[in-house]
C-alpha positions as CSV (number, residue, x, y, z in Angstrom):
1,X,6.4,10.3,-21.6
2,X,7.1,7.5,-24.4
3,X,4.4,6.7,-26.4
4,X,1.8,7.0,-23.9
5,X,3.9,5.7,-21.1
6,X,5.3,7.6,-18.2
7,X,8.9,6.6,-17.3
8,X,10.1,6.4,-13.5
9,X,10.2,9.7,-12.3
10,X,6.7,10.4,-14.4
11,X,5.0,7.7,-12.1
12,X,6.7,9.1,-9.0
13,X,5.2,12.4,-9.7
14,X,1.7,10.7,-11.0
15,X,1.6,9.1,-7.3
16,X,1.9,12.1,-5.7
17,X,5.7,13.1,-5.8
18,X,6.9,9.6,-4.1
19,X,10.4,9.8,-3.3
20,X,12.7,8.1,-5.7
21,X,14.0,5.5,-2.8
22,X,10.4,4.7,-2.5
23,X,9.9,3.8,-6.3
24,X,12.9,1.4,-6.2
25,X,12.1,-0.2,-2.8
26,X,8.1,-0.8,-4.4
27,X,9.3,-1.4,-7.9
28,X,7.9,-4.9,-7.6
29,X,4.2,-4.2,-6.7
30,X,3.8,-1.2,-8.8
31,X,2.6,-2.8,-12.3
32,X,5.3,-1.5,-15.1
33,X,6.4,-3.2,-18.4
34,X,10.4,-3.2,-19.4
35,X,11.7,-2.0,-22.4
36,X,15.6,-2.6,-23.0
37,X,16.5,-1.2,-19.9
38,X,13.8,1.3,-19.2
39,X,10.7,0.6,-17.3
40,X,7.4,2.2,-18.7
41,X,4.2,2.8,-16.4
42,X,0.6,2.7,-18.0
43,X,-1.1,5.6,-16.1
44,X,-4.4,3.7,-16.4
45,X,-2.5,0.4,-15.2
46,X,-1.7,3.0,-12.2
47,X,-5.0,4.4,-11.9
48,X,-6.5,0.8,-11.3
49,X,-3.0,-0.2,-9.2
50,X,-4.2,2.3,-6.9
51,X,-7.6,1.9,-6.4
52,X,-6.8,-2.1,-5.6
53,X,-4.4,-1.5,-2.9
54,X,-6.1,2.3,-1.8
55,X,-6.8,1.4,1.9
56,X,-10.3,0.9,3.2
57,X,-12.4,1.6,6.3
58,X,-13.3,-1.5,7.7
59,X,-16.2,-1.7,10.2
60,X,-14.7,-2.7,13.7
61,X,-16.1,-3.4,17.0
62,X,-13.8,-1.2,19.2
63,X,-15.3,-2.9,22.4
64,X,-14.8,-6.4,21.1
65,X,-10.8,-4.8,20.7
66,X,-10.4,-3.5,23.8
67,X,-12.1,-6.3,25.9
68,X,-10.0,-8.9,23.7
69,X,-6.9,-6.8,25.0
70,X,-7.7,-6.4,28.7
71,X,-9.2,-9.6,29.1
72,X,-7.6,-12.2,26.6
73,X,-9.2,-15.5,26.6
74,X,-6.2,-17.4,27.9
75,X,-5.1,-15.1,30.4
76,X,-5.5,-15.8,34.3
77,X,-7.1,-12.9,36.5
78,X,-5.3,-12.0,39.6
79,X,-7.6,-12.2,42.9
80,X,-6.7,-9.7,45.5
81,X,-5.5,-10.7,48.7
């Protein structure tokens, strides 16, 4: 920790023990400030990262789904012979 700060592995263990190829392939959506050539993560910054991209439940009508996916608008029904 630097001043606060937690350096890279500190936020990979702060979001729950993230694997290091994770950190570097998200590096660019997780907010972080550079200093020299060390990147520092506010834990509060982290805190509010997370509850911005936590996922959601969001209300869906299951039927609408499923009768969207059997019966699309645009597709032709086949009559049997």
């Amino acid at each position: 920790m630097n001043g606060g700060y937690l350096n890279f592995d500190g936020m990979l263990a702060f979001l729950g023990g993230k694997s290091r190829s994770w950190g570097r392939l998200h590096i660019h959506e997780i907010p972080h400030r550079k200093l020299f050539s060390q990147l520092l993560f506010d834990p509060q910054e982290l805190r509010d990262w997370v509850e911005r991209t936590a996922e959601r439940d969001v209300p869906v009508d299951v039927n609408a789904v499923v009768r969207s996916v059997l019966h699309p608008p645009d597709r032709k029904r086949r009559t049997a012979r």
